[in-house]
C-alpha positions in Angstrom: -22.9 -55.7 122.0 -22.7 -59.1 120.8 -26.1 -61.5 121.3 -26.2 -65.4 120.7 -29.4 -67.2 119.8 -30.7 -70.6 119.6 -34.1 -72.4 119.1 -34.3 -75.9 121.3 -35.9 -79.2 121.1 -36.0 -81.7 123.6 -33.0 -84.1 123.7 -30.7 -82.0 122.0 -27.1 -81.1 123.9 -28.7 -77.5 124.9 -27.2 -77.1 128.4 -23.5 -77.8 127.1 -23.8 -75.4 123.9 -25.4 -72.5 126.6 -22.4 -73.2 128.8 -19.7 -73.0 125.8 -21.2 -69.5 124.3 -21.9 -67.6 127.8 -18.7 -66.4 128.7 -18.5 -65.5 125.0 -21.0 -63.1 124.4 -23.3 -60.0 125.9 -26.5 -61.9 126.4 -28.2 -65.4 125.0 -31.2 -65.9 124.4 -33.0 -68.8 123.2 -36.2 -70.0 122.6 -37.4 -73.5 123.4 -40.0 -75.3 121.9 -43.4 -76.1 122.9 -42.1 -79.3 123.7 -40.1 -78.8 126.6 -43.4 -78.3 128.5 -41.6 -76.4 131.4 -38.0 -74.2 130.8 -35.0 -76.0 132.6 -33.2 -74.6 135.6 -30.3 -74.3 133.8 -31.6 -71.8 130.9 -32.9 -69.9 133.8 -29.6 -69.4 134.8 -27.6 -68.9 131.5 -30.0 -67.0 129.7 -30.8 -63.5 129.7 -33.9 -64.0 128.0 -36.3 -67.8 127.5 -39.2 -67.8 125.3 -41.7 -70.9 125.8 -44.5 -69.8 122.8 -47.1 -71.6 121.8 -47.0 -72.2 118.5 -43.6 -73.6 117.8 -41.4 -71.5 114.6 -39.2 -74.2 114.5 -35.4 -73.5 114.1 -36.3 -70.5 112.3 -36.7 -69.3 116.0 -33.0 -68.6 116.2 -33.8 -65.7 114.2 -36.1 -64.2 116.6 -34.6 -61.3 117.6 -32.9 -59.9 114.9 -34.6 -57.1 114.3 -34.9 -56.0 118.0 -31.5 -56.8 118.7 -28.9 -53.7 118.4 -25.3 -55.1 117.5 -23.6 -58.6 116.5 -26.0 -61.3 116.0 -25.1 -65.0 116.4 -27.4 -67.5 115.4 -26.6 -70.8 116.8 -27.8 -74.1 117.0 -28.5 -76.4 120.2 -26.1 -79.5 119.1 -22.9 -77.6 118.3 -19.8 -77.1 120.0 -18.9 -73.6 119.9 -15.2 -73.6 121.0 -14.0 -70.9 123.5 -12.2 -67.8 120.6 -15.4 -68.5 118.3 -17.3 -65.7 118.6 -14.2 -63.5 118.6 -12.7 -64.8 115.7 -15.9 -64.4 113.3 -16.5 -60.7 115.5 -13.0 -60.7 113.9 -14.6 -61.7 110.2 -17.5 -59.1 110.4 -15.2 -55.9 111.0 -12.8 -57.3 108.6 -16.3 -56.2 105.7 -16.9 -53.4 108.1 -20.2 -55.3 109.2 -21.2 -55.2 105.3 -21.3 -59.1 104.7 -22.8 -61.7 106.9 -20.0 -64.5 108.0 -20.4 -68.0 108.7 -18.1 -71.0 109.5 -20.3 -73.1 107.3 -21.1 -72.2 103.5 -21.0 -73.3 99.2 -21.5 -71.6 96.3 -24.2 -73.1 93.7 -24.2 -72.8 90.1 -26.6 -70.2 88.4 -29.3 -73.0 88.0 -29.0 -75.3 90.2 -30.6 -78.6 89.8 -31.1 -79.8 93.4 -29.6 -79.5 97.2 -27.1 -81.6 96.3 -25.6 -79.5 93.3 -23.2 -77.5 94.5 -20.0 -76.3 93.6 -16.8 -77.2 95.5 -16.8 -78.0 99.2 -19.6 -77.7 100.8 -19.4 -79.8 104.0 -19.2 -78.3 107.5 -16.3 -80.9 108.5 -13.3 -79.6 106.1 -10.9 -77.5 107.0 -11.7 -74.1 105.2 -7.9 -73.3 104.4 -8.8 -69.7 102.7 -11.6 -67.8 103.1 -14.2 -67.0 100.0 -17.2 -65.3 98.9 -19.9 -67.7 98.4 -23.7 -67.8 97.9 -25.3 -69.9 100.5 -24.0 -69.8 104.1 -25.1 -72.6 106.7 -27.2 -71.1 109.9 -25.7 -73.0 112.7 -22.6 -71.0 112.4 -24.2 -67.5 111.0 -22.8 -64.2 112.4 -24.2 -60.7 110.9 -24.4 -56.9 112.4 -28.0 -56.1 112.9 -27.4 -52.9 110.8 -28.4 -55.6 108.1 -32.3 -55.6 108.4 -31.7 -59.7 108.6 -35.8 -60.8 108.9 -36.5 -61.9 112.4 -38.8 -64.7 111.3 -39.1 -66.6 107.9 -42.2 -68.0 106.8 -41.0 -72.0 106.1 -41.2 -74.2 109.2 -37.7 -75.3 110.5 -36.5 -73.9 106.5 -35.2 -71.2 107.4 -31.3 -71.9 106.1 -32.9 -71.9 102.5 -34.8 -68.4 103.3 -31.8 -66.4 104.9 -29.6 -67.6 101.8 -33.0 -66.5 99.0 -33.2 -63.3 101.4 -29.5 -62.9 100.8 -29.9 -63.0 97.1 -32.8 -60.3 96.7 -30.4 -57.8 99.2 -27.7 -58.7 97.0 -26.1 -59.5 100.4 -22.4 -60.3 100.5 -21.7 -63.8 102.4 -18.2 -64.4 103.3 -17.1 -68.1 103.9 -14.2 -67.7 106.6 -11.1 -69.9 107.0 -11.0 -72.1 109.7 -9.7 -75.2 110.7 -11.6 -78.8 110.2 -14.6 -79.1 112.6 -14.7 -75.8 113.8 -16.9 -75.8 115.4 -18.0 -79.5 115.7 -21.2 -81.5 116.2 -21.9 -83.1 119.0 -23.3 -86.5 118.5 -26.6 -87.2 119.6 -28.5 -90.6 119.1 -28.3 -91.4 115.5 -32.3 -92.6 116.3 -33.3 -89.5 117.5 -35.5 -87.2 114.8 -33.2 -84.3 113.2 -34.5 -81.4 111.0 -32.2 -83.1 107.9 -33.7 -85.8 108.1 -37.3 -84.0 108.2 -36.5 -82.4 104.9 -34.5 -85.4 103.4 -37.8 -87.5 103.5 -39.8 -84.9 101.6 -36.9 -85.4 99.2 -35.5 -81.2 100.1 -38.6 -80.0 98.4 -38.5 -76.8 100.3 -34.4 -75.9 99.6 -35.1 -77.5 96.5 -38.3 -74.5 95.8 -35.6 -72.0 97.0 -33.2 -72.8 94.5 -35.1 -72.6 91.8 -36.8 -69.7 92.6 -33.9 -67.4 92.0 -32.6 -69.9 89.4 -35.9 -68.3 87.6 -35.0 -65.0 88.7 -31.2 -63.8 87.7 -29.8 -67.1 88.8 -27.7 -67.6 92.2 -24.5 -64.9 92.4 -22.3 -64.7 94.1 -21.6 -61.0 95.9 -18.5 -59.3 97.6 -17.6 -56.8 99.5 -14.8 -54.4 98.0 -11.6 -54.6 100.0 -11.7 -52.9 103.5 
């Protein structure tokens, strides 16, 4: 059984993301925040399950059934094209490691210590083409698949953080992160009003301090590894 998940703002692409991934998947669910003030017709009648709370958890609300959920897990974000063999190419990924590595589209390796956000090593953009895949040490969240047989947490503690928390989490479980080929842009952004407010920018005008308290974290503990699965 394979489950998609997204957290939503207002403004964001959400309708044409839910319409890509249905026809992929088991169920989707996603959870909107506060925001929204009432739950668009349209989620009523893609999702299988809309949660309205609150208190918003940010993006980290992608994550919020993780440990309920019995099966593939696909965490996905509301202004990404997913095209129409995505989830069966990374379902393809996860049994390649027999479910033992989580498998993203999106990912870099850091040194041991490294200095800040910005200090990784090789490519680390979303928009290359990944021509091989590789075991790295930080995979992006828009494009994360795992099995749920993996304990993944189903909520992190950082508001709208929670890329930097998965990766730390992934580093205490000594978790296995595979980076898997792909072509360029797959899958792609889709553009939304360079005005509007985005989580980067959020965390780029408190200069990264939260990724940046992540990384040095383990760089004080044993220093970022990077862990692999042995061959299948």
């Amino acid at each position: 059984m394979i489950l998609a998940a997204l957290a939503s703002l207002p403004g964001r692409p959400l309708e044409q993301v839910l319409r890509a991934l249905r026809p992929q998947v088991d169920a989707l669910h996603v959870l909107l925040s506060p925001v929204y003030g009432v739950v668009p017709a349209y989620c009523d009648e893609l999702c299988d399950v809309v949660l309205m709370p609150t208190i918003d958890p940010g993006s980290g609300g992608k994550f919020a059934w993780a440990r309920t959920w019995q099966g593939l897990y696909f965490a996905c974000d509301d202004d990404i094209l997913y095209p129409p063999d995505y989830v069966a190419r990374v379902t393809e990924q996860i049994g390649r490691w027999d479910g033992r590595a989580a498998v993203s589209c999106w990912g870099r390796t850091y040194p041991a210590q490294p200095r800040d956000f910005w200090d990784w090593l090789g490519e680390g953009s979303y928009r290359p083409a990944v021509p091989q895949g590789r075991w790295v040490n930080h995979l992006g969240t828009g494009a994360l698949a795992f099995d749920t047989a993996l304990n993944v947490p189903d909520c992190w503690p950082t508001h709208n953080e929670e890329e930097i928390d998965f990766n730390v989490w992934a580093q205490h479980e000594r978790l296995p992160l595979w980076l898997m080929a792909r072509p360029a842009d797959w899958p792609a952004r889709i553009p939304v009003d360079p005005a509007a407010p985005t989580l980067f920018k959020q965390a780029k005008a408190t200069a990264f301090a939260a990724r940046n308290a992540g990384l040095a974290e383990i760089g004080r503990n044993g220093g970022w590894q990077v862990f692999r699965c042995a061959s299948s």
